[in-house]
N, C-alpha and C positions, 0 to 999 in steps of 0.2 A: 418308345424312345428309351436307349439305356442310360444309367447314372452317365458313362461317360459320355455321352453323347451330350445330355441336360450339363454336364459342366462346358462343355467347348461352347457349347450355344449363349449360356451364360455369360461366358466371358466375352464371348465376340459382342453382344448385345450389349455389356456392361461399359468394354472399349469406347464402343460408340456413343454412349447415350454419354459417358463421363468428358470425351472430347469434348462433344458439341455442348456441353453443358462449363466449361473450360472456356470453351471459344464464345462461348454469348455473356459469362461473367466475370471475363477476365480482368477486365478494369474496375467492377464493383462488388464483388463478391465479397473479397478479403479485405478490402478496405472497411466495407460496411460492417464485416466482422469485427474487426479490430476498434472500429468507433463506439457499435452500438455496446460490446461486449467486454473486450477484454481492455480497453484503454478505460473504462467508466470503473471498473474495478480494480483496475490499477491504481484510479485518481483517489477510490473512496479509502484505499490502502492506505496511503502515503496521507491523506488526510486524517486518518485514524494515530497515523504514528504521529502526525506532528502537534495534531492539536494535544494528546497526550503528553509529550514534551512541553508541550505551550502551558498545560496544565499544573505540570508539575514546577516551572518556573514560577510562577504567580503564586503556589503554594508556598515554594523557598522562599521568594524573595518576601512574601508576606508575614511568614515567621519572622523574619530578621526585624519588619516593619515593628511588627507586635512587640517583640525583646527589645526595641529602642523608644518606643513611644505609649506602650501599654502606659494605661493611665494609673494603674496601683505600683507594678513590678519594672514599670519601664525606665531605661539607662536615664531617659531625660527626663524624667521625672522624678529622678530622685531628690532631698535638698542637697545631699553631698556635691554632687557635679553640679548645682548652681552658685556654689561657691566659687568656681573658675573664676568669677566676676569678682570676686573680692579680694583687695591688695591683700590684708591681713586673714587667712581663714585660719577657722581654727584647727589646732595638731588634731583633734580627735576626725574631724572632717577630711584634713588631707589623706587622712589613712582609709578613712572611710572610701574615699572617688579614687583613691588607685586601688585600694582592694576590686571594686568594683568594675574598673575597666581590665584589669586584668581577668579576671570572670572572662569578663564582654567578649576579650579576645581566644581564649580558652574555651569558649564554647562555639564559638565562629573562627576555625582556622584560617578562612579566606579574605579574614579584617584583617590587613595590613596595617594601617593607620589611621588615626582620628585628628582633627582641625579645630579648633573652635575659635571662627572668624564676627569679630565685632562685624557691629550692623554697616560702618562705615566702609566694610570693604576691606580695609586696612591692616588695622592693630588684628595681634593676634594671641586671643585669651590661653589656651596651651595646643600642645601639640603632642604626640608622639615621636614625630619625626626631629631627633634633638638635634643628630648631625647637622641637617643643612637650616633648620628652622630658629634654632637658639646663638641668638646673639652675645651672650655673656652671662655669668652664671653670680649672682651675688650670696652667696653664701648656700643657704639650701633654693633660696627663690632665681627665676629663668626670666630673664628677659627674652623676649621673639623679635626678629625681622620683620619688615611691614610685607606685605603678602604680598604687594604687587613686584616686590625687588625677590622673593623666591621663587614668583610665578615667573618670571623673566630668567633667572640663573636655572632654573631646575626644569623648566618646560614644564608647568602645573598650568590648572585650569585658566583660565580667563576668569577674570571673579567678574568682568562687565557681563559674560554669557551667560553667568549663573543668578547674577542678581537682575533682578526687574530694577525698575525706575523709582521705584518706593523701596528698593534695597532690601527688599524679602524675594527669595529664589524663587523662581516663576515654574519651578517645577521640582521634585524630591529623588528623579531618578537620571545620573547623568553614564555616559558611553563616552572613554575614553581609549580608543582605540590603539594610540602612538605607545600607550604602557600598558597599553591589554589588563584594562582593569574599570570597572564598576563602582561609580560613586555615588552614596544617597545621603543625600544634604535634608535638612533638619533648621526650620527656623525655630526659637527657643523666646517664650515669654516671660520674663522673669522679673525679680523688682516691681510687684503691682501691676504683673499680667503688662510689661510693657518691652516691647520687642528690643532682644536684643544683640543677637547673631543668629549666626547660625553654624552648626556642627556639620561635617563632612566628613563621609566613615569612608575608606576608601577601601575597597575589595579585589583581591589579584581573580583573576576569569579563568587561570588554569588551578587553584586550588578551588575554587568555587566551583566548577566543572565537576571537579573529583570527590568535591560534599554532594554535589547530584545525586550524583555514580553510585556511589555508597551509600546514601537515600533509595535510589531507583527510581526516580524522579529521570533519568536519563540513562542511555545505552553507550557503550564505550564506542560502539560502530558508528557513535551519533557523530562523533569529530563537532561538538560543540564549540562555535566560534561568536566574537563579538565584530560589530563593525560600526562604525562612528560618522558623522560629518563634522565639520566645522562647530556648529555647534552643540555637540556633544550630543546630536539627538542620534540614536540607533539601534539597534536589536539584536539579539542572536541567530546566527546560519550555520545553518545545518547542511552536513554535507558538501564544502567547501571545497574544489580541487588544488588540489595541491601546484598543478601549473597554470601560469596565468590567471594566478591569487588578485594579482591587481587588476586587470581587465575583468571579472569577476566582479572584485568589490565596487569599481566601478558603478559597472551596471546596474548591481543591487541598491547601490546606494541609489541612483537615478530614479530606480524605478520603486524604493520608497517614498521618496517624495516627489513622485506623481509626476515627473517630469516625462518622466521614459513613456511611450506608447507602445504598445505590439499585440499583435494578432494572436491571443493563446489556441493553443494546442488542442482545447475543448472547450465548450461552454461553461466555461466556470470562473469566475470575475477575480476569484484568488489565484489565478495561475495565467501567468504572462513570460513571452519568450526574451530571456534577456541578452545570452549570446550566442554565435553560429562562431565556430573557429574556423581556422584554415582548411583543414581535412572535410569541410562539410559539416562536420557534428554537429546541435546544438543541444543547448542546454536552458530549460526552464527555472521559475520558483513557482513555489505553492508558500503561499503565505497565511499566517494562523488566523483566524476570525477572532473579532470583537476585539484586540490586543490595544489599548490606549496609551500608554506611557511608553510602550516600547511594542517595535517589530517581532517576531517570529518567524522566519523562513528557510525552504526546505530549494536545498539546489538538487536538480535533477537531471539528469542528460534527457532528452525526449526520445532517444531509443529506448528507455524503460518502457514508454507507453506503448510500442508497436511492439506486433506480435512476430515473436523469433521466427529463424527459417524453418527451425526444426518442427516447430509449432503449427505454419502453414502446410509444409506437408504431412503431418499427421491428421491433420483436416480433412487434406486430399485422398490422402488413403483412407481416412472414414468413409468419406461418400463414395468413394468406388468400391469398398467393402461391400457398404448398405446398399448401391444399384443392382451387384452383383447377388447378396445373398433375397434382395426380392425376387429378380428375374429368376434366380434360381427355384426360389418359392411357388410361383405361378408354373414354370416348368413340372414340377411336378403336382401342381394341383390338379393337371391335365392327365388322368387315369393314363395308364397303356394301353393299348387297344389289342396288342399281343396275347397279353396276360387277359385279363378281360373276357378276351376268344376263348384262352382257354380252359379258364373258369366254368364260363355256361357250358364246354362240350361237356367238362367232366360231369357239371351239376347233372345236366340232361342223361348226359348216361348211369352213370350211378342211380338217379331217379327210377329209370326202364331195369336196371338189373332187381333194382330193391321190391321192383311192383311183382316180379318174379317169385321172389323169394318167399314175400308176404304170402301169394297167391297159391303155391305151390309146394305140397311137402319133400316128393321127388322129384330134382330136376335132372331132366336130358341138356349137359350143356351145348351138344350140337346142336338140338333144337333150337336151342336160346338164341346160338350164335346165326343161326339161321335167321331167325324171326326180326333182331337188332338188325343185318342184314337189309331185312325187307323192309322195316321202316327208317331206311336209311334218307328218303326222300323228304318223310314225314318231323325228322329230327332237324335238317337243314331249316325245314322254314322258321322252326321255332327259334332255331338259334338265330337266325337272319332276323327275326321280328324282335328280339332281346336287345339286339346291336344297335336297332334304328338303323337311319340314315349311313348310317357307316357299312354297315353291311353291304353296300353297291359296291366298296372301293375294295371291301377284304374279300371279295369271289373266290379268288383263288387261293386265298390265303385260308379261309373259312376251311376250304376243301382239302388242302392239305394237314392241315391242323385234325381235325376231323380223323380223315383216316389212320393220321399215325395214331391216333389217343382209339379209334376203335380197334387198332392192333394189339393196343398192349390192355386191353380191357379182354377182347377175345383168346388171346394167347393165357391170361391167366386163368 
């Protein structure tokens, strides 16, 4: 069989075997592909990037923890800022707790402002914020507003959400989504370790973002987002589309608190479907493990997890490659039977000239070619017995082979 012949054969074999192999996995092939394969490392991707992320929050946010409550170097722990509490403090102290909060904010660009709210909710020991917080000014000292008359003019937190029923904040880390900003509240023991407000640092989410950034704590492609409920519980989202922001938050919001059910996309108990738009799309989250104070979540269309078109047919043209260059393989493991033939005449003859040559110091080549000639009979069987079984089929084929190659052996 010639190469070209082994290629048409190939292919036509290869057609076939690719169809019917097309036609029996058409519905589980590529699917099975795409689940066992390429959507499991798509998932363990996108969990790498996020818990990284998630990482690097817990790190920032626990610096700032450290710079305000360290027990030797911390903001609340200084005596200067427990003088807040004192009608009269002294000049040296006052200088002391604003040098020091100016520090505070100079080293955290994303502190906006600082609170410090008696226990009762109410009165308000100072503030940052003079414009809307300060009531009147007597001489260098500030009288404040009661909190609950700036929480109502200014749209500021709920002090009932933040405080528990013992009037100590029932948690240190608050989401406030309406001013796209981060607050961590601080109960404060003072006067003989006895409670008595508590301090609220208040943090903008788009400079905080950008201390990430510039940390490397987070990627600019992250589109770092906050999102809130009612009561100020909430997280950061990642990957946020830009249309239908609020059917989005929605959803996320639901399905952080547990309300939301859906069938995820893979086995995996951190990734639930939260919306299908108009066009069909949907869209997943993957959400960060272990996170306790706060969310983590990573939005993702569920086309990231299926494998592209371009994808599957490269697939396909693998395996019709690979059917094609086996067939092609075994094609030719299967010797010529042409070449083969013509091998043993030559071997056989060359053999008979050489036992000549050995034999004899003068040769007569007409004699020679006489005597090769005459055991013309004697040559066929050997070559018939070399061939096997196959030798029934090449009869004729044996015989003309033969003669031409005894022409050009006697001619020379």
């Amino acid at each position: 069989m010639t190469s070209g012949q082994k290629v048409a054969f190939s292919t036509l074999f290869s057609v076939a075997f690719f169809a019917a192999f097309v036609f029996v996995t058409k519905t589980d092939f590529i699917p099975e592909i795409e689940k066992r394969f390429y959507t499991q490392a798509k998932v363990q991707q996108k969990e790498t990037e996020l818990n990284d992320v998630a990482r690097g929050l817990d790190s920032y946010i626990q610096n700032i923890f450290s710079a305000l409550q360290n027990d030797k170097t911390g903001y609340l722990n200084s005596a200067a800022i427990s003088s807040y509490l004192s009608q009269n403090p002294a000049e040296s102290e006052t200088i002391e707790r604003r040098n020091i909060t100016e520090k505070l904010f100079y080293d955290y660009p994303a502190l906006k402002g600082i609170r410090f709210i008696d226990k009762n909710g109410v009165n308000i020991h100072f503030s940052t914020y003079d414009r809307q917080d300060v009531l009147k000014h007597v001489g260098i000292k500030k009288f404040y507003k009661n909190y609950s008359d700036i929480a109502e003019e200014y749209n500021e937190l709920d002090i009932k959400k933040i405080f528990t029923e013992k009037t100590i904040p029932s948690k240190s880390l608050f989401f406030d989504e309406t001013k796209n900003r981060i607050i961590l509240v601080f109960p404060v023991n003072w006067l003989e370790n006895v409670y008595a407000g508590c301090f609220l640092f208040y943090f903008d989410v788009k400079t905080f973002t950008d201390e990430l950034l510039n940390d490397g704590y987070v990627k600019f492609s992250d589109n770092l987002q906050i999102l809130s409920d009612e009561n100020y519980n909430g997280g950061f989202v990642i990957g946020l589309p830009n249309e239908e922001t609020q059917t989005f938050a929605d959803a996320i919001k639901k399905s952080w608190a547990g309300s939301k059910k859906s069938t995820p996309i893979v086995s995996n108990k951190n990734i639930e479907s939260i919306v299908t738009q108009k066009d069909g799309s949907s869209w997943v989250m993957m959400n960060a493990k272990n996170q306790k104070e706060y969310k983590v979540g990573f939005v993702i269309p569920n086309s990231y997890f299926e494998l592209p078109t371009e994808l599957v047919y490269l697939i396909y043209f693998v395996i019709f490659t690979s059917l094609f260059l086996v067939i092609f393989l075994l094609f030719s493991l299967k010797r010529d039977s042409v070449y083969v033939l013509k091998r043993k005449i030559r071997k056989i003859q060359y053999g008979i000239i050489k036992e000549y040559l050995d034999n004899q110091e003068k040769i007569e080549w007409k004699n020679v070619a006489h005597q090769l000639k005459a055991r013309n009979e004697e040559i066929t069987k050997e070559i018939r017995k070399s061939l096997g079984r196959k030798s029934k089929f090449k009869s004729s084929e044996i015989e003309t082979k033969k003669k031409k190659s005894w022409t050009e052996v006697i001619d020379v």
